[in-house]
C-alpha positions as semicolon CSV with decimal commas, in nm:
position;residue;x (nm);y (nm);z (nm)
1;X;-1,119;-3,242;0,125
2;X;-0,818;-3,306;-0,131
3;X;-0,509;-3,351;0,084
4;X;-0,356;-3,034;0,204
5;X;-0,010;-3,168;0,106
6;X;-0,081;-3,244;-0,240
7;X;-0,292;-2,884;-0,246
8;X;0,002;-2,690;-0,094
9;X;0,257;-2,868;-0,360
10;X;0,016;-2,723;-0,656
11;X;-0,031;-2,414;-0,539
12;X;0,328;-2,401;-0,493
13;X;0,391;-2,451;-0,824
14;X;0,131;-2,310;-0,967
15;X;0,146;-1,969;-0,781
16;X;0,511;-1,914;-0,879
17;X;0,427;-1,950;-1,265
18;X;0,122;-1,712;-1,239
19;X;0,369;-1,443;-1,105
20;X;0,662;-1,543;-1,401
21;X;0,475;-1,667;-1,687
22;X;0,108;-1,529;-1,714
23;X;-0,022;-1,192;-1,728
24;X;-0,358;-1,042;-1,621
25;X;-0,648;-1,208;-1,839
26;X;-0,447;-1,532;-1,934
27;X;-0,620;-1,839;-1,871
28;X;-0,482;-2,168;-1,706
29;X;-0,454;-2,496;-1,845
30;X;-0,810;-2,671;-1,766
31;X;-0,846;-2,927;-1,450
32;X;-0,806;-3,218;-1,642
33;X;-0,500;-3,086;-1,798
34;X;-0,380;-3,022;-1,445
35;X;-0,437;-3,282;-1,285
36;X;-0,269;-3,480;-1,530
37;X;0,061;-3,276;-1,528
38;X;0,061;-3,300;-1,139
39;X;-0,041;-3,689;-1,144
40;X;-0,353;-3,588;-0,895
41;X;-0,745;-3,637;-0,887
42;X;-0,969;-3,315;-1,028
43;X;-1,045;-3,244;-0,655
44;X;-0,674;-3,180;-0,543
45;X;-0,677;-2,923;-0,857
46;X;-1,015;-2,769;-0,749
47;X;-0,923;-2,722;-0,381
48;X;-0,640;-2,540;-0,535
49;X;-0,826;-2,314;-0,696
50;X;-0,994;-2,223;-0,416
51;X;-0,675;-2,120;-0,251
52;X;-0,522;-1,957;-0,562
53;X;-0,850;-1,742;-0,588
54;X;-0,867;-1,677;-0,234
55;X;-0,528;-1,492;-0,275
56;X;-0,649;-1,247;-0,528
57;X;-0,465;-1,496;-0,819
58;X;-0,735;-1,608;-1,045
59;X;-1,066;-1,574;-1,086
60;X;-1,340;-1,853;-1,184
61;X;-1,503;-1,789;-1,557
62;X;-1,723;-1,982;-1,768
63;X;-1,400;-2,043;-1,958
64;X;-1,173;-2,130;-1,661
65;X;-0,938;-1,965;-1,402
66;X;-0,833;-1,610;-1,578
67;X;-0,571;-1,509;-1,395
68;X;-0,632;-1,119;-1,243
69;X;-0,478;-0,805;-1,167
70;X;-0,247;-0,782;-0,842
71;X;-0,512;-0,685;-0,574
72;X;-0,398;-0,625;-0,260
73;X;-0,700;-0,581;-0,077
74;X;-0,746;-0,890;0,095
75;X;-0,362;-0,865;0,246
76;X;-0,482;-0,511;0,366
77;X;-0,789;-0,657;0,523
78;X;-0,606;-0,914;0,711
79;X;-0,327;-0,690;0,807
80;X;-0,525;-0,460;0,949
81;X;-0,792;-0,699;1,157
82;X;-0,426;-0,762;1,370
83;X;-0,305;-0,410;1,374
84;X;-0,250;-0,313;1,701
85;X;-0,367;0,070;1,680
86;X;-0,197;0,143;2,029
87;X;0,062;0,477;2,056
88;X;0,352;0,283;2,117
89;X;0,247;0,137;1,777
90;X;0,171;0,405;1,561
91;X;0,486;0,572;1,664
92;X;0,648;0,231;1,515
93;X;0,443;0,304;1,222
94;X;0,595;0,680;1,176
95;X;0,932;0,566;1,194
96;X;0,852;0,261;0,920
97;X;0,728;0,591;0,722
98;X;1,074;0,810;0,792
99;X;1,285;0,505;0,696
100;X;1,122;0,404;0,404
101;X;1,092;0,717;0,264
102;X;1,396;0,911;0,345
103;X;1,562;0,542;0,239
104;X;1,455;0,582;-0,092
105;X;1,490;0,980;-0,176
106;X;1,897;0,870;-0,318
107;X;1,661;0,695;-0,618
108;X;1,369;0,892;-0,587
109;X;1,570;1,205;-0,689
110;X;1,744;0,979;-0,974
111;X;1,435;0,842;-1,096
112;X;1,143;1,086;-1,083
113;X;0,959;1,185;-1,387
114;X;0,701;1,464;-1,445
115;X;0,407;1,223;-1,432
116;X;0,478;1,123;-1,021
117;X;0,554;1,489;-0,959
118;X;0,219;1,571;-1,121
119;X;0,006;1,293;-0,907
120;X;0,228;1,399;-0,617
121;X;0,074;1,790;-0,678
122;X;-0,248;1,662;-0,710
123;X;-0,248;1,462;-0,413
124;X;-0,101;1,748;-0,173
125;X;-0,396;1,976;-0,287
126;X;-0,667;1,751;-0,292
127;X;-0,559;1,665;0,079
128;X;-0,553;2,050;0,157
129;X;-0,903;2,080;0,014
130;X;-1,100;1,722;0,143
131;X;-1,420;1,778;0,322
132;X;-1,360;1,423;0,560
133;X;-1,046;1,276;0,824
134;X;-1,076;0,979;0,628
135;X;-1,019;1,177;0,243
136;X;-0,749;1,336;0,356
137;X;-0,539;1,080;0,483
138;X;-0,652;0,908;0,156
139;X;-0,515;1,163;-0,074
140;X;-0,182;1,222;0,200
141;X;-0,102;0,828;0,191
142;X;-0,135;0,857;-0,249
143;X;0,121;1,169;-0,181
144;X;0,377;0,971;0,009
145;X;0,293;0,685;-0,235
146;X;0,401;0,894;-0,573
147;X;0,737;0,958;-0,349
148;X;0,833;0,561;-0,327
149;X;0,723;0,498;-0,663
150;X;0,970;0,778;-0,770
151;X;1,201;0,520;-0,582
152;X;1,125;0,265;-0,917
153;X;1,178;-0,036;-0,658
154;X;0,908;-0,250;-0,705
155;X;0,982;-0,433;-0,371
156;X;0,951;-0,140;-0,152
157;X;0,610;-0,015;-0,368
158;X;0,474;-0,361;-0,286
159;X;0,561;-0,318;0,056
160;X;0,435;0,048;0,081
161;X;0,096;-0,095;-0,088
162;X;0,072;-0,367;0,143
163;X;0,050;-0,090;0,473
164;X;-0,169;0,116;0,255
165;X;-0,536;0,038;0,559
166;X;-0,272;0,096;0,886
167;X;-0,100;0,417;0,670
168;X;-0,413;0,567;0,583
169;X;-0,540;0,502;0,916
170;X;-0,267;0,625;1,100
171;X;-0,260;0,931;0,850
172;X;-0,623;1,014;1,008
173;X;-0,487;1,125;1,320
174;X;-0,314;1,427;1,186
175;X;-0,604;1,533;0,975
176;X;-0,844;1,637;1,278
177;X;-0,677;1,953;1,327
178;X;-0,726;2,223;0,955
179;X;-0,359;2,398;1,108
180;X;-0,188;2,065;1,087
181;X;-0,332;1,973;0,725
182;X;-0,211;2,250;0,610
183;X;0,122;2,249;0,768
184;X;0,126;1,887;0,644
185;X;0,042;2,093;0,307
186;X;0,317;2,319;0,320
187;X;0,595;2,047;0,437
188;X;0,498;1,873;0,102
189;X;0,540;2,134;-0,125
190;X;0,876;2,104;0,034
191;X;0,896;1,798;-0,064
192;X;0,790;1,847;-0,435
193;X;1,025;2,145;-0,465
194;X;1,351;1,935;-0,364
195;X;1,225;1,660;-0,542
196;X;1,153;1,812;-0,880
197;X;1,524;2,005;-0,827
198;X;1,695;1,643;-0,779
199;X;1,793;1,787;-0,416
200;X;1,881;1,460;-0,253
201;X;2,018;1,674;0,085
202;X;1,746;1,927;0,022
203;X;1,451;1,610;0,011
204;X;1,584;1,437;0,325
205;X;1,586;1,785;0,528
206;X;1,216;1,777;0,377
207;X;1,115;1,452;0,491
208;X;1,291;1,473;0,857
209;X;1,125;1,819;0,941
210;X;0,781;1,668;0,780
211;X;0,823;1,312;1,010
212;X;0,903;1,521;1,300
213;X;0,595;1,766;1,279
214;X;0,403;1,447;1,239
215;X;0,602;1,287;1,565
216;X;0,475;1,651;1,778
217;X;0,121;1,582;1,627
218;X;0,077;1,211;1,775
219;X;0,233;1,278;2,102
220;X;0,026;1,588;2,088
221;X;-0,251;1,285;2,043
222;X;-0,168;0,988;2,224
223;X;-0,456;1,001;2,486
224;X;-0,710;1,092;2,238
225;X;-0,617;0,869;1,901
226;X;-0,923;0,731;1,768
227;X;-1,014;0,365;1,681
228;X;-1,036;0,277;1,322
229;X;-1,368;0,345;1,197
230;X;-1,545;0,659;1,084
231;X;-1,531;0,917;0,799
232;X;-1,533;1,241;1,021
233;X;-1,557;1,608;0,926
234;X;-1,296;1,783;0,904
235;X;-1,267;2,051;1,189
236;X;-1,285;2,432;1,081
């Protein structure tokens, strides 16, 4: 193996200019062109490949390393292999949610445009109407979603994207019960109304009363909450 300090210094590099100077579907400069601009052996540029592709950066073509879309699955993966999914935790995880969201309603209200509203309508009503746990929560974390992208802080969307496995999963445990989906339904048409009206006071009175339903509905769950895993039915 290449040594890992001569790796590391590449992919240093080399990581840092993917995110400043390349875009999706740009190739990089070919091994032996690398290798030369670093002053290292072929090997020390194809272990670093490996790492750069391991992190979602590139991907290997018949023409070279194409540099790809921001994926973020593999950091969800990870993240959530090390999620502790205890009740101590999850209540953590509700007040990350209250936080970050009533933190950004001040620019959410500023910044929100028809098109988030819209996906934020669609979301709510697609959660109302899913047929599994595991849909619902889907569509509830894309709801919450449209909110910090309203934000336009591309920090706290990263962020937000990067908890997308532990939000969804900890957005399953409110979606056993129909009366709490649609409660959760309700509170987000709430949402959307103060939202759409630029109601900055009106949106955080919103978000508390929908974060503290959601605080009754996990205590009201603590001894039962599930382990991460399967696509239930919804209950009647």
């Amino acid at each position: 193996m290449a040594g890992m300090s001569a790796v590391e210094d590449v992919r240093a590099v080399l990581r840092g200019e993917i995110v400043a100077q390349y875009q999706p579907g740009d190739f990089l400069p070919n091994e032996r062109e690398l290798a030369e601009r670093f002053g290292v052996a072929r090997n020390t540029i194809r272990e670093t490949m490996i790492h750069l592709e391991a992190f979602g950066l590139i991907e290997k073509t018949k023409r070279g390393a194409r540099v790809r879309e921001v994926d973020f699955d593999p950091v969800f993966q990870i993240f959530a292999q090390h999620f502790d999914a205890s009740p101590d935790r999850l209540e953590d995880v509700l007040n990350f949610r209250r936080m970050t969201e009533t933190g950004a309603a001040h620019f959410a209200v500023r910044h929100v445009d028809d098109a988030v509203l819209a996906r934020m309508v669609e979301a709510n009503d697609r959660m109302a109407s899913a047929v599994t746990v595991a849909q619902a929560a889907a569509h509830d974390y894309d709801f919450h979603l449209g909110l910090v992208e309203a934000a336009r802080n591309d920090t706290l969307l990263r962020m937000y994207r990067v908890m997308a496995v532990t939000l969804r999963f900890y957005l399953e445990i409110g979606k056993s019960q129909h009366l709490d989906t649609q409660t959760a339904h309700a509170q987000h048409a709430r949402i959307i109304a103060a939202l759409a009206g630029r109601d900055h006071a009106g949106l955080c009175n919103a978000l508390h009363d929908h974060f503290d339903h959601s605080g009754l509905v996990l205590a009201a769950n603590r001894q039962t909450i599930p382990q991460p895993a399967a696509d239930t039915r919804l209950a009647d």
